[in-house]
N, C-alpha and C positions, 0 to 999 in steps of 0.2 A: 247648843244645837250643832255648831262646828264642827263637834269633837263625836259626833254619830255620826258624820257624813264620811271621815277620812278615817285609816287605820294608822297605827303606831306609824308603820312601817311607809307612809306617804308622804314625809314632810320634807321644806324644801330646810337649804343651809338655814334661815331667818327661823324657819318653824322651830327647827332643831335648837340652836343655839339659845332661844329662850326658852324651849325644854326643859334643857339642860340646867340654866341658871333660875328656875324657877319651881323646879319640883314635879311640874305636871306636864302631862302631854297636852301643847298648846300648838294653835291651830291657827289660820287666819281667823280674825275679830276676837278673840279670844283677850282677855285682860288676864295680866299675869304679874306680879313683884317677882321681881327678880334681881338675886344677888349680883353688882358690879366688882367687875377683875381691879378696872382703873377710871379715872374722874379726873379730867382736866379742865381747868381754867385758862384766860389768857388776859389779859391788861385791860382789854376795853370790856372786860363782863364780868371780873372776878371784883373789882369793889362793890357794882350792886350784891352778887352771890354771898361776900361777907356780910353788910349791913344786914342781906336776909338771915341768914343765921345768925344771926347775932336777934332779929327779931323772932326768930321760930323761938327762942328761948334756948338753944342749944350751947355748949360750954366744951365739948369737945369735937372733933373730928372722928367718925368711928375708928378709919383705916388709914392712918398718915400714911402708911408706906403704902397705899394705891390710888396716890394723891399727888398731882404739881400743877402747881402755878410756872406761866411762861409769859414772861414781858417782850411783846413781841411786835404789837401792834402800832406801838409810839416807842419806837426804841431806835437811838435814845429818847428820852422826853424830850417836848419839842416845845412845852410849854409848863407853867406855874401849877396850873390844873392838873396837869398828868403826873408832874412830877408827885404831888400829894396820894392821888392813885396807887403808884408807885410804892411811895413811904406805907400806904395804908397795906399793900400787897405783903411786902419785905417786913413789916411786924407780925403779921399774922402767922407767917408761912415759919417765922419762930420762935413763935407762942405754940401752936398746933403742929411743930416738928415735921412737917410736910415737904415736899421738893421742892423748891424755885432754877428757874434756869431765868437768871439774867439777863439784862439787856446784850445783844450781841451773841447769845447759843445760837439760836434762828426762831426757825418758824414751829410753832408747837406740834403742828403737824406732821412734819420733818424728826422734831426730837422724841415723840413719842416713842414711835417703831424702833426708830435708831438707834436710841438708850436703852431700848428690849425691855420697854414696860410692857408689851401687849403681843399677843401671841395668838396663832390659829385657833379658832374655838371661843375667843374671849369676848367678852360684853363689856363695852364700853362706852361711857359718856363724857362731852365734852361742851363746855357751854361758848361753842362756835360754830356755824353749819357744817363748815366740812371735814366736822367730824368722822364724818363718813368715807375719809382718806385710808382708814386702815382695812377697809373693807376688803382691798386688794391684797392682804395678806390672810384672809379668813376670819377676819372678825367683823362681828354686830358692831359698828360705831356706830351714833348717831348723834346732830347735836341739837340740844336741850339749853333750854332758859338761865339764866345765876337763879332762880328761884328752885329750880328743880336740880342744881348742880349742889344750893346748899342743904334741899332736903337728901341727898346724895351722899353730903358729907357727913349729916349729922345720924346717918341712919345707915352705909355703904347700900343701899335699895332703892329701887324707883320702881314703880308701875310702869308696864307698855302696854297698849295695843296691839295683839303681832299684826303684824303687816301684812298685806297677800303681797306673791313675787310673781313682779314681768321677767321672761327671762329673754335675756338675748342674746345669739349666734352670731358670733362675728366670723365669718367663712373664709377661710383661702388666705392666703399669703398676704402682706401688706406691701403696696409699688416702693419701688424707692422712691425716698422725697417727701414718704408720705408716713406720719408719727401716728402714736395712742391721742394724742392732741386732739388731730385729725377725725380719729375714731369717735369720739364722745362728742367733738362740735354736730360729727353726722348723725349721730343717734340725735343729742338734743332736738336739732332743726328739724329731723323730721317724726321726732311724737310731741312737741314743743316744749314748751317749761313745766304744763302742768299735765302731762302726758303721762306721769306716775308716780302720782301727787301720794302720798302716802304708804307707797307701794318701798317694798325693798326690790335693788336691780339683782340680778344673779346674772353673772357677764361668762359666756363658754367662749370656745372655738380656734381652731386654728392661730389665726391670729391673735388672739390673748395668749394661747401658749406658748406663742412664739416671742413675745414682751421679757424685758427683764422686770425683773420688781421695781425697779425706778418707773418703768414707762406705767407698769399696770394702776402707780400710787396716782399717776396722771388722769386715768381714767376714773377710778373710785372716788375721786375727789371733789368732780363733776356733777355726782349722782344727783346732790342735793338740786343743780339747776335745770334738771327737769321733776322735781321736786320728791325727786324717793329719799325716805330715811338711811338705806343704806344702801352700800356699793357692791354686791360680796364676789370675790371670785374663788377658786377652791385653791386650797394649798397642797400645792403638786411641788415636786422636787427641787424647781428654782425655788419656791417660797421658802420650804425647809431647808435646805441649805443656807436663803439668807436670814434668815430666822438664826442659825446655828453660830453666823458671824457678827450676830448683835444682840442675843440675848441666853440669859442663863434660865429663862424657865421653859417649862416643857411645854410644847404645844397640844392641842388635842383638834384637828383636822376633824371640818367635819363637811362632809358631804353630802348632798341633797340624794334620799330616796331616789330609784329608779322608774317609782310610778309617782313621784310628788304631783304637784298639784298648782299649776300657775295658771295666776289672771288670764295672762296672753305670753304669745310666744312670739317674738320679732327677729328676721334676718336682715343682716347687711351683707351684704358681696363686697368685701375689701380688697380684691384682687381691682377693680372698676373704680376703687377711690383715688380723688387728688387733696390735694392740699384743701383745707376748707378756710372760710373767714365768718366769724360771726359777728355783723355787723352794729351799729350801734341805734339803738340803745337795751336790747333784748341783746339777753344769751343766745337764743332759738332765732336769731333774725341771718339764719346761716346760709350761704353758695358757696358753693368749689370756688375756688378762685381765677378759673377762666372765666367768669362772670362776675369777678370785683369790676370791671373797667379800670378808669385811672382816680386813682386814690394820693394824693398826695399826703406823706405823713410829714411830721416835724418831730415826733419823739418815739423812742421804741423801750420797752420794757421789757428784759428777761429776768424772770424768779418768782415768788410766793411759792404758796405751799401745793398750786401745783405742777409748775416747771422750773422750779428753782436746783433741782437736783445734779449730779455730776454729769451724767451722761447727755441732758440738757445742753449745758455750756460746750461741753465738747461738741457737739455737731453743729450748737451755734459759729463755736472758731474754725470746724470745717469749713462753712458755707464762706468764712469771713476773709478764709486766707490768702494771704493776694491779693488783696484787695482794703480799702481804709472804708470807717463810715463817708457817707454822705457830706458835706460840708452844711447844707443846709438840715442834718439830724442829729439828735443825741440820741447815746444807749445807754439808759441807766441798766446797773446790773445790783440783783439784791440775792443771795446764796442763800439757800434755804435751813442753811445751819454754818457753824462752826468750821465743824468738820469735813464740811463739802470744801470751804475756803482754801481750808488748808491742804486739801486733797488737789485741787485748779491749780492753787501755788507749786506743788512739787510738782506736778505733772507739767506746768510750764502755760497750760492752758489758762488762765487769768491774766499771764502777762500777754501772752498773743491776741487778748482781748482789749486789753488798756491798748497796748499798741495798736493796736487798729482803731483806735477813739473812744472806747466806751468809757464811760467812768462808774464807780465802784462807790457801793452803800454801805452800811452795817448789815451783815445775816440778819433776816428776820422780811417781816413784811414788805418794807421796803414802801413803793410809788402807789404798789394795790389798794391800799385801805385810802388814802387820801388826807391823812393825819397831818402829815410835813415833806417828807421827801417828793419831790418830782412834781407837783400840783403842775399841770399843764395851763397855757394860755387860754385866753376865749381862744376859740374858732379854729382851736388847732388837734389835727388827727394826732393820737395815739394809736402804735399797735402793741399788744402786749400778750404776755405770754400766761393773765391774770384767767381765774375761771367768772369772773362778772365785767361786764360793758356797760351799767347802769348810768344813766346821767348823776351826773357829780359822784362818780364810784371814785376815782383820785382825785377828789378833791376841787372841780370844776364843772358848775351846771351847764358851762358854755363849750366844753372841750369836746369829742370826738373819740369813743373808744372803740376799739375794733380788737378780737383775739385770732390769734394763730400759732403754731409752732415755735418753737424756738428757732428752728432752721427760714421760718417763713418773717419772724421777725428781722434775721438775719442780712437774709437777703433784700428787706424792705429796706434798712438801714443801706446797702451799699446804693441802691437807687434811689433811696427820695421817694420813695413810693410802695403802696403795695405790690410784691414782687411773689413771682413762684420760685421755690429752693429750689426746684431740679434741675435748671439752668447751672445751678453752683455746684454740684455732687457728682 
């Protein structure tokens, strides 16, 4: 029925790109299989996805080379159990010739893009939700179950849904003080968590073009917390270009029709934004922060997969300069790869950070998931630069999570409290 209402020439990026990988002209509601580019696992989902393949009956991997596993989540193991995991991960990945990135690459999310497995135009899956991180470089991410990651592997196809797209305008210049962070805590809070619940985001305007690809991975990676399957934004010149300095395949940009065809269509005025906080225990439980009041924190978290990046840390050490943490704070820091670490090290910005108090994790998830690193006290505020505040999301039903900036983390740590960055800048 779908596919009478709209012409070829209607569809948005989500319509398209499962077009594409599927043979047909597909539409919202439409079910399609559709061929995958690439297929990622991560430590806490890839032993269930092996046992299932292993019970689908399957014996091979169709596509090792559009294939990795990334130990990320408990890295290092923190425990007898994980470590097994682990062992179970690292025979598989070479028996079925497939990628693994080790404990200590980073975050899978982070080495995806970075190692130039996925590219504008591509379809992919990953059996973690914010799969939907690459979204900000033009592709369908989305993440999917170990059950449907091993019918994935055993077959390189999955079924979708296409999705219908909300689209949203982000208008006008962004204040200083004020990040992509920023941007997605204010969408979240005000269509809530399940505000497009099944829907893919398609992100325009001003302000997004004005983002580097760091900041935009910030925003796409979010999508899944007000619950769309993907993030997408189009691949305009910055995207190509970083595209050009991390991978060797070719892109295929694709951009939404001129008469596509969305759910709804939603404005923000970012010129009128402040720093946001989203409070605990909801994503969506979000105020600017001239309406935090006084929040007393005791720990601060910068990294995962969605502010762990370089330019991150850097205007964290801006806000920091000059200044030491809190005596009553800690700031764990966790680098969302490798090669981010080693990029803070030359540039000098890692040690301006230790110096000023923080201390330093292994690349990779770090305090977010709640495995080992950083577990907070009862009764004690975090704020963090994580995309979840759920109760016991690190690792504590009794602790306090709150998200913000990495500059707002920042400046929480020099006061003891939640603070606004543009005091600091």
């Amino acid at each position: 029925m779908a596919q009478t209402m709209y012409s070829e020439r209607s569809r948005t990026i989500a319509e398209k790109i499962l077009s594409n990988h599927s043979g047909k002209t597909a539409h919202a509601g439409d079910i399609v299989i559709a061929d995958l580019d690439y297929m990622i696992g991560q430590d806490g989902t890839s032993g269930v996805a092996i046992d299932s393949f292993r019970k689908m009956g399957a014996k091979k991997v169709a596509h090792p080379e559009k294939t990795a596993i990334i130990i990320d989540h408990s890295s290092p193991s923190p425990n007898l159990g994980v470590s097994a995991i682990h062992q179970k991960i690292r025979e598989f990945v070479k028996e079925q010739g497939i990628t693994l990135y080790d404990i200590g690459c980073g975050v899978c999310h982070q080495i995806t893009p970075e190692q130039g497995h996925v590219v504008p135009g591509d379809l992919v899956i990953g059996a973690d939700s914010h799969t939907c991180t690459y979204g900000a470089i033009n592709v369908f991410s989305t993440g999917i179950g170990s059950t449907d990651l091993a019918a994935g592997w055993a077959s390189g196809k999955l079924w979708f849904k296409v999705p219908e797209t909300l689209k949203v305008m982000f208008n006008g210049k962004l204040p200083k003080g004020v990040y992509s962070k920023d941007m997605i805590l204010k969408l979240i809070g005000d269509i809530t968590a399940d505000g497009a619940t099944y829907m893919a985001l398609e992100m325009h305007g001003e302000a997004i073009s004005d983002l580097s690809v760091d900041a935009r991975f910030t925003i796409s990676n979010m999508a899944i917390e007000c619950g769309a399957k993907a993030g997408l934004m189009l691949a305009d010149k910055k995207v190509l270009n970083w595209i050009k300095g991390h991978s060797k395949k070719k892109p295929n940009p694709i951009d939404p029709d001129k008469d596509a065809k969305y759910a709804k269509t939603i404005e923000i005025d970012t010129t009128k934004l402040e720093p946001q906080i989203a409070k605990p225990h909801t994503v969506d439980n979000v105020v600017p922060i001239s309406k935090i009041g006084e929040v007393p924190i005791q720990q601060g978290f910068i990294g995962t997969c969605t502010n762990g990046r370089l330019e991150d840390f850097q205007i964290a050490a801006e806000v920091l300069k000059g200044n030491k943490i809190n005596p009553n704070c800690r700031l764990i820091l966790a680098t969302a790869s490798k090669q981010i670490l080693l990029d803070l090290i030359k540039d000098g910005t890692y040690q301006a950070l230790i110096e000023a108090g923080a201390v330093a994790v292994t690349p990779g998830c770090g305090p977010c998931v709640g495995t080992h690193n950083g577990v907070p006290s009862d009764g004690e505020n975090v704020i963090s630069t994580a995309n979840r505040n759920f109760k016991g999301r690190m690792g504590n039903i009794n602790a306090f999570i709150y998200l913000g900036s990495p500059a707002t983390v920042a400046a929480s740590m020099i006061e003891g409290k939640i603070a606004d960055p543009r005091k600091y800048l």
